[in-house]
One Martini backbone bead per residue (centre of mass of N, CA, C, O) as a GRO file, in nm:
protein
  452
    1UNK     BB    1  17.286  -2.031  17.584
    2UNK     BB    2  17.226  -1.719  17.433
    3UNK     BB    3  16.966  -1.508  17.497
    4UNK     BB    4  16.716  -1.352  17.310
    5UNK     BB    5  16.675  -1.032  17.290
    6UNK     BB    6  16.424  -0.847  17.295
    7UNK     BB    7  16.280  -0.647  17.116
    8UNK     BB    8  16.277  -0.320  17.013
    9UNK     BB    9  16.015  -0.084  17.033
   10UNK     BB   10  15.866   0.209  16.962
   11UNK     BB   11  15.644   0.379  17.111
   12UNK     BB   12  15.346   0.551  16.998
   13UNK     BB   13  15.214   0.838  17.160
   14UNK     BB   14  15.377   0.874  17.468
   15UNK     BB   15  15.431   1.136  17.351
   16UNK     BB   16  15.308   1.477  17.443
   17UNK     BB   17  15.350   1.801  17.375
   18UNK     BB   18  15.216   2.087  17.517
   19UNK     BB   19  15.305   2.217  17.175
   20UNK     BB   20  15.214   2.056  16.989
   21UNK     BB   21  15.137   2.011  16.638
   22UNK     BB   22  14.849   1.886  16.474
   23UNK     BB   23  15.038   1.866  16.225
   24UNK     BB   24  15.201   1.916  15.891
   25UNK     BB   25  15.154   2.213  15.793
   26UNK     BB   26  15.176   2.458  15.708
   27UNK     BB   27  15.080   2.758  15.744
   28UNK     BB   28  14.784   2.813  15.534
   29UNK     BB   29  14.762   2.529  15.455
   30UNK     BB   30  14.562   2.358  15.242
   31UNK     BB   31  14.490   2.013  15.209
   32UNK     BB   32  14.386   2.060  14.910
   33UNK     BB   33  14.678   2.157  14.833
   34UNK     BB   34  14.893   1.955  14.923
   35UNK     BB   35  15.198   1.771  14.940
   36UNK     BB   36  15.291   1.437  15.067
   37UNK     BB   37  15.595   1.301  15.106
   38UNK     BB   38  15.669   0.963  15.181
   39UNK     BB   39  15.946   0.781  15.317
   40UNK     BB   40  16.046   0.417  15.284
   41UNK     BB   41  16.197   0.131  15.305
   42UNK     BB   42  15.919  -0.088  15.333
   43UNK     BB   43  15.645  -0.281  15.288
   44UNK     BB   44  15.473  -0.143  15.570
   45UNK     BB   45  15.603   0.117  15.726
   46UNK     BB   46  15.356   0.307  15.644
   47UNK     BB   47  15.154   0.190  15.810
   48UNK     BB   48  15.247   0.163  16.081
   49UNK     BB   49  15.420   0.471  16.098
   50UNK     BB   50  15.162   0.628  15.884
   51UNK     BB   51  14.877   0.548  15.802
   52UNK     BB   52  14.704   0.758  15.970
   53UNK     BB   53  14.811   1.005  15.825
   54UNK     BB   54  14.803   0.940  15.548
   55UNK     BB   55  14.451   0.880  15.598
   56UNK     BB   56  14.401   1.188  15.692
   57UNK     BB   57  14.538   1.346  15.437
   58UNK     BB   58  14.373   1.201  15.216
   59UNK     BB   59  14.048   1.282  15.390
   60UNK     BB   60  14.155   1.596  15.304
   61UNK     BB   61  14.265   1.597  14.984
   62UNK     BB   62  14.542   1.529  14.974
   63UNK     BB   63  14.849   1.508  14.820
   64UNK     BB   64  14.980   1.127  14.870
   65UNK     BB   65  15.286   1.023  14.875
   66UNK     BB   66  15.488   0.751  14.785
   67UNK     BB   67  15.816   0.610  14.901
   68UNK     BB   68  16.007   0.292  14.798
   69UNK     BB   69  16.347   0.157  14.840
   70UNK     BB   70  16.225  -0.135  14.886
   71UNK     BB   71  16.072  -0.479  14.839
   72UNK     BB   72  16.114  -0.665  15.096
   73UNK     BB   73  16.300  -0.937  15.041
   74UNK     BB   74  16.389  -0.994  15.394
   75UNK     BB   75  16.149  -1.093  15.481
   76UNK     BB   76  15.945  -1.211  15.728
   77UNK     BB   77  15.702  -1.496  15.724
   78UNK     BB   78  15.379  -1.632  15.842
   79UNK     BB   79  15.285  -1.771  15.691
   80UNK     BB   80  15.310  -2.105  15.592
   81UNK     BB   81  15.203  -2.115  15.279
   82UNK     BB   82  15.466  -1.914  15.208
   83UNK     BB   83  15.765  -2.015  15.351
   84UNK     BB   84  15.914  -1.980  15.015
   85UNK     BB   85  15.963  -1.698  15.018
   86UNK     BB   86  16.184  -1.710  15.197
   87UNK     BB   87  16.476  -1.620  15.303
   88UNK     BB   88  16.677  -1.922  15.433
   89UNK     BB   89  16.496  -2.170  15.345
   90UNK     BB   90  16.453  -2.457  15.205
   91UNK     BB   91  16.236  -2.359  14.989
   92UNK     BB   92  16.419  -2.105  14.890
   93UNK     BB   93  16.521  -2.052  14.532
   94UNK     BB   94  16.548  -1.722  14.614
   95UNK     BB   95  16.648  -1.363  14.671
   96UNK     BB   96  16.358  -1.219  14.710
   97UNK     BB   97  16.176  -1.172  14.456
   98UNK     BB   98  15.910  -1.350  14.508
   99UNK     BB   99  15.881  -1.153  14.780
  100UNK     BB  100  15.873  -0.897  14.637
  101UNK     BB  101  15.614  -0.906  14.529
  102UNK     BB  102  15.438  -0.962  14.665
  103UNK     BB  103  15.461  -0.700  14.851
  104UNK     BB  104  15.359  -0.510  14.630
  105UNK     BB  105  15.093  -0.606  14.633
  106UNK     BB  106  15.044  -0.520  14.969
  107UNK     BB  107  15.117  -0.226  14.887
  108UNK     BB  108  14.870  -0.163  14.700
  109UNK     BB  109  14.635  -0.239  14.919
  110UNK     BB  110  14.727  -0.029  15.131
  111UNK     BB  111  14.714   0.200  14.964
  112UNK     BB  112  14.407   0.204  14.885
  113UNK     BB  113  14.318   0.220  15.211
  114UNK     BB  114  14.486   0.507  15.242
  115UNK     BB  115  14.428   0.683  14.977
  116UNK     BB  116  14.645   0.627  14.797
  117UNK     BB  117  14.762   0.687  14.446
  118UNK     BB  118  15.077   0.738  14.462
  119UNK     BB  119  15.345   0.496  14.408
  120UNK     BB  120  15.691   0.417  14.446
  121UNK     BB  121  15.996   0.334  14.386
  122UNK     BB  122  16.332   0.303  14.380
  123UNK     BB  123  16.350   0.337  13.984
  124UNK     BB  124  16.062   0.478  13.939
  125UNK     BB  125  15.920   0.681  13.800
  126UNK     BB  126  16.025   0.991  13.933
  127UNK     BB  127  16.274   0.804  14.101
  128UNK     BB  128  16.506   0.889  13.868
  129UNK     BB  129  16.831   0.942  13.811
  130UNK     BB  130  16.980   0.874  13.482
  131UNK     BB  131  17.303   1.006  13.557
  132UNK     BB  132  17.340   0.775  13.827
  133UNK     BB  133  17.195   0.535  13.888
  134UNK     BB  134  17.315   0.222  13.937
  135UNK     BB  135  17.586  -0.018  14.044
  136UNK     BB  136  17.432  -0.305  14.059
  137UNK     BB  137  17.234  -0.334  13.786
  138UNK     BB  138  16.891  -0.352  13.879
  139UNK     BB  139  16.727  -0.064  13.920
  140UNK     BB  140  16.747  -0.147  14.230
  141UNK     BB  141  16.664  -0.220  14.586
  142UNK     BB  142  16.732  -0.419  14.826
  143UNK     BB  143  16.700  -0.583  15.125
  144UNK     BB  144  16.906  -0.604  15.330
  145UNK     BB  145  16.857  -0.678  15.617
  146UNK     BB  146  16.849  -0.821  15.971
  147UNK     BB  147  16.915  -0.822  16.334
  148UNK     BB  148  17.002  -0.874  16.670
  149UNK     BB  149  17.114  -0.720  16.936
  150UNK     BB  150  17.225  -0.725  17.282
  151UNK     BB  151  16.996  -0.474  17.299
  152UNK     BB  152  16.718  -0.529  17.088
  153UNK     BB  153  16.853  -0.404  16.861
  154UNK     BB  154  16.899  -0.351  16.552
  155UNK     BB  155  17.120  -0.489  16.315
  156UNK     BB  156  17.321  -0.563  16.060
  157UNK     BB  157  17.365  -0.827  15.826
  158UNK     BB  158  17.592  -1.033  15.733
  159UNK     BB  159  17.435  -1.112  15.401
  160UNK     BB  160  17.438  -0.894  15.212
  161UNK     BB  161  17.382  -0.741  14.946
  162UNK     BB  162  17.519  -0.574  14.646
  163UNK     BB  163  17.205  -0.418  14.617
  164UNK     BB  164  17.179  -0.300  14.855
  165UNK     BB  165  17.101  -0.025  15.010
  166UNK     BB  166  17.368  -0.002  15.185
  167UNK     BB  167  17.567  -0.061  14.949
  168UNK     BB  168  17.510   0.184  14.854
  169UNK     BB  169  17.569   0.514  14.808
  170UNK     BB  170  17.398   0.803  14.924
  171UNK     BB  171  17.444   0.981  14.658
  172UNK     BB  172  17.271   0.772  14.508
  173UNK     BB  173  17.003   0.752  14.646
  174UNK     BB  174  16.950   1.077  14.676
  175UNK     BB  175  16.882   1.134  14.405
  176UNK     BB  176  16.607   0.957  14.352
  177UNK     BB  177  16.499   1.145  14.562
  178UNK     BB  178  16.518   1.401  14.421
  179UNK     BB  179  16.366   1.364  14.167
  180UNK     BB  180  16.095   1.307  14.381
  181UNK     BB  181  16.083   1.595  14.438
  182UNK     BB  182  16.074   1.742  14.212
  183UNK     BB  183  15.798   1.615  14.071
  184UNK     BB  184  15.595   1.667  14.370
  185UNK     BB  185  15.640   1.902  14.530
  186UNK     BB  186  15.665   1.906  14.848
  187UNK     BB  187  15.557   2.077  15.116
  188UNK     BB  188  15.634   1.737  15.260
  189UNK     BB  189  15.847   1.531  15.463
  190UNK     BB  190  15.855   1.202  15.528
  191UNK     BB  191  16.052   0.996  15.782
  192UNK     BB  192  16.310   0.925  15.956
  193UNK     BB  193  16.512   0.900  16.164
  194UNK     BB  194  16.867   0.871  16.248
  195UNK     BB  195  16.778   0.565  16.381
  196UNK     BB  196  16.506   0.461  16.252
  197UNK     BB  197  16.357   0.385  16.540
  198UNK     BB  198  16.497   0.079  16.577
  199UNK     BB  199  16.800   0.056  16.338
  200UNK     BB  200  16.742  -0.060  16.049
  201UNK     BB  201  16.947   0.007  15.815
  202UNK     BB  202  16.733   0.092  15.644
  203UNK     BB  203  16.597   0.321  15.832
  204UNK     BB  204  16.904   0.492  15.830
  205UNK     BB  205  16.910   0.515  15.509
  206UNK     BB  206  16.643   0.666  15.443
  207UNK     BB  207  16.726   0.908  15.630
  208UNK     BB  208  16.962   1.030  15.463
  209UNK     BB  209  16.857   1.041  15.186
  210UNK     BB  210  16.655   1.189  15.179
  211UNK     BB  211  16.785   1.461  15.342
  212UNK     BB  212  16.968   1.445  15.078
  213UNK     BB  213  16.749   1.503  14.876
  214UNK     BB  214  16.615   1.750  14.964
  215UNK     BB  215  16.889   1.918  14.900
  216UNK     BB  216  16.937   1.825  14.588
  217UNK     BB  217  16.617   1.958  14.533
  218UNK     BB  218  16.712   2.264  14.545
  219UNK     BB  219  16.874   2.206  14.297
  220UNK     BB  220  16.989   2.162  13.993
  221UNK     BB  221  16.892   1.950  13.723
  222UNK     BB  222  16.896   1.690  13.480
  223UNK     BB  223  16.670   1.561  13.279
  224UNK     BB  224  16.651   1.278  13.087
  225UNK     BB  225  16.655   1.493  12.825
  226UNK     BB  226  16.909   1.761  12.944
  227UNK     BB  227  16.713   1.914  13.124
  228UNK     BB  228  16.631   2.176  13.344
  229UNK     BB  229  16.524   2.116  13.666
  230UNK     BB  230  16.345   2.214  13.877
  231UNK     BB  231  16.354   2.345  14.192
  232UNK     BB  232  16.301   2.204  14.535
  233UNK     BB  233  16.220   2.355  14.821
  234UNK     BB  234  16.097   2.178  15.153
  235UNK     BB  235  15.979   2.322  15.389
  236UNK     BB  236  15.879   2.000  15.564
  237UNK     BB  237  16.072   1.779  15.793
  238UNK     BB  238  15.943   1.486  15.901
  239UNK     BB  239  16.010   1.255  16.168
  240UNK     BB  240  15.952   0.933  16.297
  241UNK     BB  241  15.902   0.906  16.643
  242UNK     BB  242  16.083   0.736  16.827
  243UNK     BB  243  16.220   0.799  17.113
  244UNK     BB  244  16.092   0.957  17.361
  245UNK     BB  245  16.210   1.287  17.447
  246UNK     BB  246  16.185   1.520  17.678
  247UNK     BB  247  16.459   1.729  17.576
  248UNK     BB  248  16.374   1.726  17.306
  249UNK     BB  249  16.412   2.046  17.091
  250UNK     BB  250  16.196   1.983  16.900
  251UNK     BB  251  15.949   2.034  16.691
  252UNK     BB  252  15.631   1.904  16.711
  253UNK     BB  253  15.405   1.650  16.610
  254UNK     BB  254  15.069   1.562  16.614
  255UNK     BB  255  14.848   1.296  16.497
  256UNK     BB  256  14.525   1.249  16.483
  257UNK     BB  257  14.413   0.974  16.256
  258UNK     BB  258  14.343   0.684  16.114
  259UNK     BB  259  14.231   0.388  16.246
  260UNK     BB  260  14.103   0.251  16.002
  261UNK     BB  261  14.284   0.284  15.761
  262UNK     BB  262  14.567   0.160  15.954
  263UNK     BB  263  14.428  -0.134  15.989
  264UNK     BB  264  14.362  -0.206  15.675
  265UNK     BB  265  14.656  -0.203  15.589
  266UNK     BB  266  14.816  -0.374  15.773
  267UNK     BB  267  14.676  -0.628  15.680
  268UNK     BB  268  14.775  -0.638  15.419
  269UNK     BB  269  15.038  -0.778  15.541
  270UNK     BB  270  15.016  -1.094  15.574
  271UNK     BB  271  15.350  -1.139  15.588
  272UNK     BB  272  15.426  -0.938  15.874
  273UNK     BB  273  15.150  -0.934  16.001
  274UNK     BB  274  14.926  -0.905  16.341
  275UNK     BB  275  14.607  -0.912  16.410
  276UNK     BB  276  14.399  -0.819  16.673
  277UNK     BB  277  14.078  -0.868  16.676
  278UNK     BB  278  14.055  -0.570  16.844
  279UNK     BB  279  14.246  -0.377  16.727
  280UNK     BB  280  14.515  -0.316  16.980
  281UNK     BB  281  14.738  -0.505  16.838
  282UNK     BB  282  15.084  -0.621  16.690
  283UNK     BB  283  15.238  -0.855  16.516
  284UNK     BB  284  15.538  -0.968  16.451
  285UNK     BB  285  15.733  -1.235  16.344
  286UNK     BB  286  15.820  -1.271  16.690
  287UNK     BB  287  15.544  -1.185  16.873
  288UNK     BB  288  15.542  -0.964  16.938
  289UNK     BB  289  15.348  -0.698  17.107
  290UNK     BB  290  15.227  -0.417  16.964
  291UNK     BB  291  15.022  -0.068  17.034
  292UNK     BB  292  14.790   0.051  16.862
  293UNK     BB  293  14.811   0.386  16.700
  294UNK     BB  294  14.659   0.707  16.582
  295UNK     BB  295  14.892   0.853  16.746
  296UNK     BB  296  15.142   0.991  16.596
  297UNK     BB  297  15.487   1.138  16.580
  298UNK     BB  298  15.700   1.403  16.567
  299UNK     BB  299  15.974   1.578  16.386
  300UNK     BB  300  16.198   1.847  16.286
  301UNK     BB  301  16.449   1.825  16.028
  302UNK     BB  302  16.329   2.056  15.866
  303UNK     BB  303  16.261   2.402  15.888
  304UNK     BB  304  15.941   2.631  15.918
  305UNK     BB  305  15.655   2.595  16.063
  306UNK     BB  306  15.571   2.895  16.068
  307UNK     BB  307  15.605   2.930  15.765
  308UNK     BB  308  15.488   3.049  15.504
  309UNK     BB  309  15.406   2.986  15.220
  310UNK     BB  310  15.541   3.084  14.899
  311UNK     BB  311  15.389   3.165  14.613
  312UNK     BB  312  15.595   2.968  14.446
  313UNK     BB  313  15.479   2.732  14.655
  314UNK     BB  314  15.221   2.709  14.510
  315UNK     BB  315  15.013   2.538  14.359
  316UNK     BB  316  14.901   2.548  14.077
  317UNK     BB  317  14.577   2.430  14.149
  318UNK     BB  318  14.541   2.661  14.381
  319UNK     BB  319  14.523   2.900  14.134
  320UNK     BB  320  14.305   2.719  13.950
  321UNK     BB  321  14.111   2.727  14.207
  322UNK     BB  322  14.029   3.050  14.195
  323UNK     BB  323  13.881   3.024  13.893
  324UNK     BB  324  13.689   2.832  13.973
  325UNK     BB  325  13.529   2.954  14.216
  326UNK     BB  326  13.442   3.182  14.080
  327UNK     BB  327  13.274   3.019  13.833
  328UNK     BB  328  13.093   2.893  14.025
  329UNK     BB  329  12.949   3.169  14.197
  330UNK     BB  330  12.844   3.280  13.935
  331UNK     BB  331  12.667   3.097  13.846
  332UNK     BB  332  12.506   3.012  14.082
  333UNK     BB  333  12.439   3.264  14.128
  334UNK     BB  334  12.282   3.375  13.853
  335UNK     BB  335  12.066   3.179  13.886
  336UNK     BB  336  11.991   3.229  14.226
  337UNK     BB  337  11.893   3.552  14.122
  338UNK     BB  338  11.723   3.515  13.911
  339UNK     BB  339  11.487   3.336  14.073
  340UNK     BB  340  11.446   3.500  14.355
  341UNK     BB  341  11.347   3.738  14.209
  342UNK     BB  342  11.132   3.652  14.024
  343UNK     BB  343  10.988   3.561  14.309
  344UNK     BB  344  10.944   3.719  14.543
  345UNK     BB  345  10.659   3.853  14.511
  346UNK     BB  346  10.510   3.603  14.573
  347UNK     BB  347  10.139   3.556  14.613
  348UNK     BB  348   9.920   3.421  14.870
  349UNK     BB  349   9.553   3.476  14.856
  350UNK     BB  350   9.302   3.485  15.070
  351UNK     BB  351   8.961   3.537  15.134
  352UNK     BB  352   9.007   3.677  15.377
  353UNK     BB  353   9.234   3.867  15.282
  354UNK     BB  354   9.532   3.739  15.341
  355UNK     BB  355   9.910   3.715  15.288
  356UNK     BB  356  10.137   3.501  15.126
  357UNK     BB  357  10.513   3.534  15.102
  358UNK     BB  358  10.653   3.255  14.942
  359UNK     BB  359  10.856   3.367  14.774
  360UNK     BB  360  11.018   3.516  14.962
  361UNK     BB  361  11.049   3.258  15.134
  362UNK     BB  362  11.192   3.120  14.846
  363UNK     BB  363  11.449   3.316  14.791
  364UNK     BB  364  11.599   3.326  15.016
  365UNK     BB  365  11.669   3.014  15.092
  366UNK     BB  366  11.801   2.978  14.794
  367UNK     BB  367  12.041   3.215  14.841
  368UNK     BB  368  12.144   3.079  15.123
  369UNK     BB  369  12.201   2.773  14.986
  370UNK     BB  370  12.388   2.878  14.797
  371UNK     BB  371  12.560   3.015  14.903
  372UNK     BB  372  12.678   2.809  15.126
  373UNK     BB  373  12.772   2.610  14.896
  374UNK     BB  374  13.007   2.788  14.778
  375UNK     BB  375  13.191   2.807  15.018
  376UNK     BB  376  13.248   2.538  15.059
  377UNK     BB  377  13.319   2.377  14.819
  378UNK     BB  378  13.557   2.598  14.783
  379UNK     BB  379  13.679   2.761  15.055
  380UNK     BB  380  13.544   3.067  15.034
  381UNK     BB  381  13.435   3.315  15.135
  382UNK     BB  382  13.440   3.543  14.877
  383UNK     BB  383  13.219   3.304  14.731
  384UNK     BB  384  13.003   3.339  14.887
  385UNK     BB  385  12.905   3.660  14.845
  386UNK     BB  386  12.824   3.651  14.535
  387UNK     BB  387  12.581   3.565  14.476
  388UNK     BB  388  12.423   3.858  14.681
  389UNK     BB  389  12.595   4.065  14.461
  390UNK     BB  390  12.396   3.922  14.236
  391UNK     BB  391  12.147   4.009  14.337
  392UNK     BB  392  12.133   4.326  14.410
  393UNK     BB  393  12.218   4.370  14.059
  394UNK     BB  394  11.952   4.269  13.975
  395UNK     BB  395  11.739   4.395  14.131
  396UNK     BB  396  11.839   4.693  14.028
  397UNK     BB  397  11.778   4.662  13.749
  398UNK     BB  398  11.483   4.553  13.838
  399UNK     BB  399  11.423   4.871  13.943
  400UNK     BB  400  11.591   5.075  13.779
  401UNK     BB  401  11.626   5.027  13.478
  402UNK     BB  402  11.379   5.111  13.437
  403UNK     BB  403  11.027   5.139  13.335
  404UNK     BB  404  10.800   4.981  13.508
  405UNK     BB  405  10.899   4.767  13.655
  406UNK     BB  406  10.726   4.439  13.797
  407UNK     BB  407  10.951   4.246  13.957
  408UNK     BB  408  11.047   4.535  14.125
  409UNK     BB  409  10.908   4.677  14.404
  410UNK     BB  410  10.915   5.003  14.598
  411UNK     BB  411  10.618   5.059  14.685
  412UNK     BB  412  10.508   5.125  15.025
  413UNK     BB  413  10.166   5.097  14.907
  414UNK     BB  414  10.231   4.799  14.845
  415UNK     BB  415  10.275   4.485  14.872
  416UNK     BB  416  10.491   4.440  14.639
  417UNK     BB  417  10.657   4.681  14.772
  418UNK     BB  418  10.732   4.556  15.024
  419UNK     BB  419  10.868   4.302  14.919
  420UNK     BB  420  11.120   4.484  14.746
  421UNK     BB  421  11.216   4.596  15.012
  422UNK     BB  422  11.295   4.345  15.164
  423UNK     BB  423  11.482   4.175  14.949
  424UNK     BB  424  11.700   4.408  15.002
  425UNK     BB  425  11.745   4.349  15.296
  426UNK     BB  426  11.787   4.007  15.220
  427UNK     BB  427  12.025   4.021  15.045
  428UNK     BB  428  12.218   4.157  15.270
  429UNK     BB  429  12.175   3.950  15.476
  430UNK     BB  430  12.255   3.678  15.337
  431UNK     BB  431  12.539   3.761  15.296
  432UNK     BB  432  12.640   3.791  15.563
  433UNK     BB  433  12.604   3.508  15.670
  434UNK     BB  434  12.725   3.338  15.475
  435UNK     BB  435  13.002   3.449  15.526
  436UNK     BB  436  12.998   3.369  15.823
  437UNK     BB  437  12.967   3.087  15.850
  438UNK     BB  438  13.213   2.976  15.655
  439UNK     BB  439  13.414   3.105  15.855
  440UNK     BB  440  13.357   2.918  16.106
  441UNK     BB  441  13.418   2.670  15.919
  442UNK     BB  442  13.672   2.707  15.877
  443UNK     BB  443  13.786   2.736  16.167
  444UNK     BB  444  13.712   2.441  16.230
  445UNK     BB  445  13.856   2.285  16.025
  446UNK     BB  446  14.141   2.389  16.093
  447UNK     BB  447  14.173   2.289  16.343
  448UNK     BB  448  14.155   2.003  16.323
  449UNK     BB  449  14.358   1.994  16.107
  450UNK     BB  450  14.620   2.192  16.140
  451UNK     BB  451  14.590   2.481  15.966
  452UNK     BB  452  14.530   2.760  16.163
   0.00000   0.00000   0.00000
């Protein structure tokens, strides 16, 4: 009797490489503003492979798009009292179509653990399209399924069906892919190597047609309507890293992700996988047990990391965060300036004769606290500014703007007029440290997320 050889998984996060990049993001695009597409096999793979990254850049207002491109039809069921769902077993009355339902459900539920809030089938748009069609006439793809061949990786099935992934021809897979990708206009592309990570057939063939979609969907093509769809050449198609070889020459991404977002997606799949108590290790349906990281790595398979996005390829939505940002500063600065001004003079005298400018140290603290306010919430140095800006404007046009005013007194004979000229000096401070503040604290926040 032949001994069933172990099976081979590539161990996450075991090579990181002195250059190895901390991010996935072109250079200077903020992670609120990009927009990463995952091509992924079956559900589950996007949490094992890629939850920690997919969930960090959730976490960090990125819009993270999933696309799945079969329903994991013919995965091994783990729980017992579901054991009727798996095809081959002589409970299942059916192709896996009862199980694929099942597994949207889980992928579902793991999707919404990771902050993905957009995630879709090949077949469902804005995957699909509709000039190339199915071949199979099912609408979409079936899991081709797999086998263990002598040397303990991953090796295609002797039964597949003829609407599975491999049965379908590359060039019908990469349109949907294709289509998805003008539609989503993705920063980044992540999916798997040439190897598929494992060798799993479907995820051999996710990687041909991904990199494959990606090429035709920088060219022009007629959408649904007949109308010409706009092309989209994706800056960064990045591979997650099967075996580890310290030879490869690509360029390389490390990304500590997020572990609890990774834990909490992995369990929602729970026909496909078992997490250990401490949640250190996890097993597929064979009993391996392999170790969980929230260190992902990847490979560069197409773009220029160092290569900053240009102007056409900005987010629509990052242009109009820059009037946002604008309305945003002079609105809060023109509140905290017209307020701060016309209180900075109050004085609180005591009997004995001396006194408190409470008002200049409430005033000062309200437009540090604005102006502050503006630059983080905005995340722009120069809307931090805007505040002191217009408190300087305020200030000048009421002290010098008329004869008169009692609001801003500049007379250091008076001590309302000494107050007067140090507002003038603090709403100068003011401005300067806010800018300071904001991009430190920007430069700070680029480093962590891999986007300085």
């Amino acid at each position: 009797m032949t001994q069933q050889p172990v099976p081979y998984y590539p161990e996450q996060g075991v090579l990181v490489r002195e250059d190895a990049l901390p991010g996935l993001l072109p250079p200077g695009l903020r992670p609120e503003d990009a927009r990463l597409l995952f091509v992924h096999a079956h559900p589950d793979d996007e949490s094992i492979a890629t939850g920690a990254t997919m969930g960090r850049y959730a976490e960090l207002g990125a819009r993270v798009v999933l696309l799945t491109m079969t329903r994991g039809e013919r995965g091994e069921v783990i729980p017992e009292p579901l054991h009727a769902l798996e095809v081959g077993r002589t409970e299942c009355s059916d192709d896996g179509t009862a199980l694929g339902r099942h597994r949207v459900g889980e992928l579902d539920d793991a999707a919404a653990r990771l902050g993905v809030a957009e995630r879709f089938f090949a077949g469902e748009p804005p995957a699909l399209d509709p000039a190339v069609g199915f071949a199979g006439g099912t609408g979409h793809y079936h899991d081709s399924g797999m086998s263990w061949g002598p040397d303990g990786r991953a090796a295609p099935a002797e039964d597949s069906s003829p609407h599975s992934l491999t049965a379908a021809t590359a060039d019908e897979a990469a349109a949907h892919v294709a289509a998805a990708v003008r539609a989503v206009r993705p920063h980044v592309l992540v999916t798997y190597d040439d190897d598929g990570g494992y060798g799993h057939p479907d995820h051999v063939r996710t990687s041909a047609v991904a990199v494959r979609g990606a090429e035709l969907a920088a060219r022009p093509a007629a959408d649904a309507g007949g109308a010409l769809a706009a092309p989209w050449r994706t800056p960064l198609v990045w591979a997650v890293e099967g075996e580890a070889r310290p030879e490869d020459p690509r360029p390389q991404a490390a990304v500590h992700g997020s572990a609890e977002r990774k834990r909490t997606a992995m369990a929602a799949h729970a026909t496909q996988l078992v997490l250990a108590e401490d949640g250190s290790r996890f097993a597929l349906s064979n009993g391996v047990w392999q170790p969980f990281s929230a260190l992902e790595t990847y490979r560069l398979l197409a773009g220029d990391p160092d290569a900053v996005v240009a102007e056409e390829e900005t987010p629509r939505h990052a242009r109009a965060s820059v009037l946002s940002a604008l309305v945003t500063s002079v609105a809060a600065g023109a509140v905290a300036a017209s307020v701060a001004t016309v209180l900075h003079g109050a004085v609180w005298y005591s009997p004995a004769g001396w006194w408190v400018p409470w008002g200049l140290l409430f005033a000062t603290a309200l437009l540090l606290s604005v102006s502050l306010w503006v630059g983080t919430a905005t995340r722009r140095v120069w809307a931090a500014a805007v505040p002191g800006l217009i408190g300087y404007l305020v200030s000048w046009l009421f002290a010098y703007g008329g004869d008169g005013s009692v609001i801003v007194v500049t007379n250091p004979g008076t001590p309302v007029g000494i107050l007067g000229l140090a507002w003038f000096g603090l709403v100068f401070t003011v401005t300067l440290l806010s800018v300071l503040v904001t991009a430190g604290w920007l430069r700070a926040r680029r480093r962590r997320t891999g986007t300085a």
